[in-house]
N, C-alpha and C positions, 0 to 999 in steps of 0.2 A: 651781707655779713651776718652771722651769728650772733645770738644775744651774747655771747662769750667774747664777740669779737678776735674770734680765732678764725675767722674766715672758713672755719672743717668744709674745706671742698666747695664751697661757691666760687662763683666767677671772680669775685672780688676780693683783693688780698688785705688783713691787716694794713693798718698804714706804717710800718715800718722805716727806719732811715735805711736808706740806700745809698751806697757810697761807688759809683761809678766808675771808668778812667779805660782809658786804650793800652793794651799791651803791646807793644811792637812784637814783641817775641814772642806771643799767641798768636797775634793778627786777630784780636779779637777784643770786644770792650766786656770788661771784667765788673762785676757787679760783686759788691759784699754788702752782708747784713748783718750788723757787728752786734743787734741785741742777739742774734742767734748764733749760738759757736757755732762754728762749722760749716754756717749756710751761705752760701755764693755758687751764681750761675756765669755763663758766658755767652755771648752771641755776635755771632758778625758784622750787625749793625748794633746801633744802640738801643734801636725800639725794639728786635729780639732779644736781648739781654733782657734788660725791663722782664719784656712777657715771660723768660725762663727764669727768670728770679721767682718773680708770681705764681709759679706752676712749684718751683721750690722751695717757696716762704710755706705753701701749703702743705705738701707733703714732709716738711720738718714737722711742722705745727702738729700733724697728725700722726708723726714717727714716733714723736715727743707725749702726746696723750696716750697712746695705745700703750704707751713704756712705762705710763707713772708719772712721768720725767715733768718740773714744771715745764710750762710756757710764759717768758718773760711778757707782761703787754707790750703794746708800742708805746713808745714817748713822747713820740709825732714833732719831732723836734725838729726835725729834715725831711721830706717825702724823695726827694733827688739831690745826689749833693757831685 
């Protein structure tokens, strides 16, 4: 992690809350990250969701710097919920 703790592209994500849950009607477990508008993955199992959240907690993080735009920190209140 970054001294920013923006994770900019390392392996390792912000610790962020992650808000989880199965869709029946994706067939897929749904991942949101409610300090970031907008940012939520999906994946078929649950430990792919996780790692496609990770891949884009990062690349908001960095959509978001390159824009200006802040970057909320984490609150570290939940890491899986």
């Amino acid at each position: 992690m970054s001294s920013s703790s923006t994770g900019s592209g390392s392996e390792t994500s912000p610790r962020y809350e992650l808000i989880i849950w199965w869709s029946n009607d994706d067939e897929a477990f749904i991942v949101e990250v409610p300090e970031l508008p907008g940012c939520a993955a999906d994946g078929p199992t649950y430990e792919e969701a996780v790692a496609q959240a990770r891949r884009v907690i990062r690349e908001w993080i960095q959509t978001a710097t390159e824009l200006g735009r802040p970057v909320a920190e984490p609150r570290g209140r939940l890491l899986f919920a």
